[in-house]
N, C-alpha and C positions, 0 to 999 in steps of 0.2 A: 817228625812228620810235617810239622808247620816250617815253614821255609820261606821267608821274603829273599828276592832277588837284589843283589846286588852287585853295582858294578862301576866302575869308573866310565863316564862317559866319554870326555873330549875334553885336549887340553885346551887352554885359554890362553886369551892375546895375552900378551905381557906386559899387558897394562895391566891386567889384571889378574898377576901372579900374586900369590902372598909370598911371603920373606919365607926363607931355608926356615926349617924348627917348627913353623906354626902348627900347633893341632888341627888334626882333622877335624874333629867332632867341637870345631868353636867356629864363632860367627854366626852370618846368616843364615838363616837356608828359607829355599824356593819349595814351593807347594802347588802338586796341580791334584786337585780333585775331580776324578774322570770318573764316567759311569763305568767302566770295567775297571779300572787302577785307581788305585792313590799311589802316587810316585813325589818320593822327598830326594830335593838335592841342596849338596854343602859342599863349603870348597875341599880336597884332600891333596894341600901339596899344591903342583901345578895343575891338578885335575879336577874336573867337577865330579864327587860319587855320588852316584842316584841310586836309592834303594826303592823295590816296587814290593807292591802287596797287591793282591784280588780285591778289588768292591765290592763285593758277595757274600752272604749267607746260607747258612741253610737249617735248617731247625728239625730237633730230634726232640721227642719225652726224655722228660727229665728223668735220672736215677742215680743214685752214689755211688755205682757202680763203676755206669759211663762216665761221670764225672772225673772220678778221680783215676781212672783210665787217660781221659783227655789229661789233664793236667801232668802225668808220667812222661806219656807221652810226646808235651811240648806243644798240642794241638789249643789255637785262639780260641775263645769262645764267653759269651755274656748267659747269663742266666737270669731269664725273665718267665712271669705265670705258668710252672711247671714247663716250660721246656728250655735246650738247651742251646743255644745260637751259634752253631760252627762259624766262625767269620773268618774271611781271605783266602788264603790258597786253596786250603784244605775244605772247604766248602764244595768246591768243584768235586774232587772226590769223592764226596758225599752225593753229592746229587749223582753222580755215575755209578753207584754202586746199589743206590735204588733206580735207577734207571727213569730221571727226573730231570728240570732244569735248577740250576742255582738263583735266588732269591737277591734283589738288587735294592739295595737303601737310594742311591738315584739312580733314576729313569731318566731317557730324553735331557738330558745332565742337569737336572733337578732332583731336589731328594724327592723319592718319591712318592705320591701321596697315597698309592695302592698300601703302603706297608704303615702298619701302626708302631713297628720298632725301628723305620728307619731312621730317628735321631741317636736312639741310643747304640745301634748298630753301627751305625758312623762313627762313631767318635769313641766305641771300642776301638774299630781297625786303625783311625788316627792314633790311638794310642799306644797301636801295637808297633808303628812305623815311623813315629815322630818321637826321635831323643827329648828328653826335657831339659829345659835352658840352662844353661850355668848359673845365669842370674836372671832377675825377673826383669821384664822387659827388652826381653830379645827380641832382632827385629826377626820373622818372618813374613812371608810375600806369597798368599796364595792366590790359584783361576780363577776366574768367573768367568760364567758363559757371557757373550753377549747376549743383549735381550730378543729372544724367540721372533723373528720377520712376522708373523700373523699375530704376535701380543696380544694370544690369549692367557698366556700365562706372566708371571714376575718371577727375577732372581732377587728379588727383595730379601723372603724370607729367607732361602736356601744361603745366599751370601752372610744374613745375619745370624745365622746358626754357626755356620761355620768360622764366623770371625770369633763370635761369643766365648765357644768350646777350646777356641788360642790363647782367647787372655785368659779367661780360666785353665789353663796349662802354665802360664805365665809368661804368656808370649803377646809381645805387641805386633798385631797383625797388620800386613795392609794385602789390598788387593789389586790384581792387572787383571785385564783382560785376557782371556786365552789366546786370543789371535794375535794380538799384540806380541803377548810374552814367547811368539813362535818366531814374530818377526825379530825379538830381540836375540832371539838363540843362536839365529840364522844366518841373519843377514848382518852382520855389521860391514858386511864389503860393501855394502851400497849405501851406506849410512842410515842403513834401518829403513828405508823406502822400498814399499814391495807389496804386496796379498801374501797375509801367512793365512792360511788353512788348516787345522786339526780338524782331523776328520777320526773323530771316537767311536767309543758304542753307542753314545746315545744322540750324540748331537754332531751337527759340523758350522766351528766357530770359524767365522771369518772377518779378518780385518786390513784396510786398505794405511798403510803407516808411510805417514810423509816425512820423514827427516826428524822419525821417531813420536812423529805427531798420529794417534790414532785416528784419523779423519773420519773413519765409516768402520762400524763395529755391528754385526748381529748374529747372529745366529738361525739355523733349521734345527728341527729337532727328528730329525733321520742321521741315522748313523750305520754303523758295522751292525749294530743289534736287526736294525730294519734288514738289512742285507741276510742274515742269521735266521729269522723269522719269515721273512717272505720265502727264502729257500725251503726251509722244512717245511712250511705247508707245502709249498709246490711237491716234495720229494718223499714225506712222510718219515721224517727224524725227528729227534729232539732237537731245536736250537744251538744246546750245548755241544751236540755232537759235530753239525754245521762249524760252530766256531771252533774245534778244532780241527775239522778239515780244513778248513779258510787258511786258520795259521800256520798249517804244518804240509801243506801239499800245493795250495791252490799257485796257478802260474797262467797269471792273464799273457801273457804273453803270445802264446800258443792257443790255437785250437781247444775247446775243452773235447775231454776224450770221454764223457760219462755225461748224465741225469744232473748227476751235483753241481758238475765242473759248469755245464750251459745253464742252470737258474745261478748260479753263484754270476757268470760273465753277464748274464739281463740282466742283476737287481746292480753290478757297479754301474753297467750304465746305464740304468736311469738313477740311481741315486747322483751318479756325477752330472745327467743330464738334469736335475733340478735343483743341486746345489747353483752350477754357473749359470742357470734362468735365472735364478735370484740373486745372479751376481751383477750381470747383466741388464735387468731393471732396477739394483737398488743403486750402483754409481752411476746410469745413464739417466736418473731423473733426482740424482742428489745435487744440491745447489753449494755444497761444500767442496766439492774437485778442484783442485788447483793444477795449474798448466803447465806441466810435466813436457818435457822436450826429448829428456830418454826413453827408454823401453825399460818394464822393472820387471823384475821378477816375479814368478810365484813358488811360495816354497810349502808344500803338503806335508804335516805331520799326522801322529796318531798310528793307532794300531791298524786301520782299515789299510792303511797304506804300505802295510810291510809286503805285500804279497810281491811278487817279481811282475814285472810289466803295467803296472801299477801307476807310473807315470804317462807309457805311454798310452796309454787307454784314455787317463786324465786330459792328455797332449789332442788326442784326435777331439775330443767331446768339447775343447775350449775353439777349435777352428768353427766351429757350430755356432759360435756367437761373436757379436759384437758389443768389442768394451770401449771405453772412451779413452782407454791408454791400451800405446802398445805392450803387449807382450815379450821379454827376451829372452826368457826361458822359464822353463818347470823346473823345479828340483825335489827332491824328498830330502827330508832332515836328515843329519848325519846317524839323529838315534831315535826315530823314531816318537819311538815310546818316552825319551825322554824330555824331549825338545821343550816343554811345555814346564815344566818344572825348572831346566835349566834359565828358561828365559826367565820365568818368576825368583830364580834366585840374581840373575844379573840384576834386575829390579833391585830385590833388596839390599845388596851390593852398593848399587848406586846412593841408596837413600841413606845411608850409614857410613859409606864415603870409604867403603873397603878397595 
């Protein structure tokens, strides 16, 4: 019943193939910590394999019954004050079967502070998806958001929980920025100069990368959730059920032909119309912009962006402003969902001199 996804993403330059023979399961590996995912990538061969898991929980009373039910089974799950914590895939199912939403350890891609087990609910699921090292002090390279545009809040803590629970795995961690490690996934045709955008459940990180140099790094804290929730009030669902019409139907491209389909096409564009406001005023009044002569790219990752027409939606919403570099195109990541992991393992990559 429990099921992480896995999958080879995308070969790599051949700079950085490893040699014939090499195990899969040695080296680095890349970490992205999303509010809907945790997604691990490691080299296999000449491919990067990324494996995904659910960020979610959901909680049952506790019984020896169910317990060792779940455990036959195969089903994740932590066990705290009489109840029992379904975490990752199989949480979703749970909450569908009571006709409920699934329980999130981070929010707005902080852990969240609504949940009193979301440290130990984290670093269950990391443990259900993260191999442990061959030896101690393996490098690992996990996300961080950048710091939230209205700095009401810090990734202080949420960054130091997460590095903590690595070395106590026995892993030497470091961290990139999310939007960076999109640019690094992505873009190496332009030498890493570009806007990488993840655009997740909880947040959309954005960073302006100069010849690999992070110039302008922050974050909104809207995402696919806010899109997922504003629909269901509008429509009267559950959330959970929104995200999987989103994932499994939705096509901005077209007309929406329903209720769901026109709140789901308003809430992209205004969440794409307040990402690029803020994109907008934070490089057209930063004194850090350097004088660019080409046109660079922007490349969109994350789950909000799987949907078909996706880009162009993004494409019409960016003619609506003025940036201080031109534009040469939109792109979406090769994988999405994985982009973000992948670029946190080229990091680590890098620093180990793989």
């Amino acid at each position: 019943m429990n099921e992480k996804i896995s999958e080879d993403v995308v070969g790599q330059e051949k700079s950085e193939e490893q040699a014939e023979g090499t195990a899969s399961d040695a080296g680095p590996l890349g970490l992205d910590i999303g509010t809907t995912n945790i997604v691990v990538a490691e080299n296999n061969g000449k491919k990067i394999k990324a494996t995904k898991e659910l960020n979610a929980f959901f909680s049952i009373p506790y019984s020896n019954l169910i317990k060792r039910t779940l455990v036959k089974d195969g089903v994740s799950f932590c066990n705290k004050d009489g109840n029992l914590y379904i975490i990752g895939s199989c949480a979703e199912e749970f909450a569908t079967m009571y006709g409920a939403d699934t329980r999130r350890p981070v929010e707005s891609g902080l852990l969240n502070p609504k949940e009193e087990e979301c440290i130990e609910v984290i670093k269950a699921i990391m443990d259900t998806v993260i191999r442990k090292p061959h030896q101690r002090g393996e490098t690992i390279c996990f996300s961080v958001p950048g710091e939230p545009l209205d700095r009401s809040t810090s990734i202080v803590f949420h960054e130091s929980v997460i590095r903590m629970h690595l070395q106590s795995m026995g892993f030497s961690p470091l961290s990139v920025n999310e939007g960076l490690a999109v640019v690094l996934s992505e873009l190496a045709g332009t030498n890493f100069t570009g806007i990488g955008i993840s655009i997740g459940g909880g947040m959309c990180n954005i960073c302006f990368s100069y010849l690999s140099v992070p110039v302008i790094t922050y974050s909104i804290q809207k995402g696919g959730d806010y899109i997922d929730t504003m629909v269901a009030s509008a429509v009267g669902l559950p959330a959970t059920k929104v995200k999987l019409l989103k994932e499994e139907e939705l096509d901005l491209s077209g007309k929406p032909k329903n209720k769901i389909e026109t709140a789901l096409h308003i809430y992209y564009d205004e969440l794409f119309s307040i990402l690029l406001q803020s994109l907008e005023r934070v490089m057209g009044t930063s004194d850090k912009m350097p004088r660019i002569s080409k046109d660079i790219p922007i490349v969109l990752s994350g789950g909000s962006v799987i949907p078909k027409g996706c880009r162009e939606k993004f494409g019409k919403a960016v003619r609506d402003i003025d940036l201080p570099i031109k534009v040469s195109d939109i792109r979406i990541a090769e994988k999405p969902l994985y982009a973000t992991a992948k670029g946190s393992l080229k990091m680590a990559m890098e620093e180990v001199g793989a």
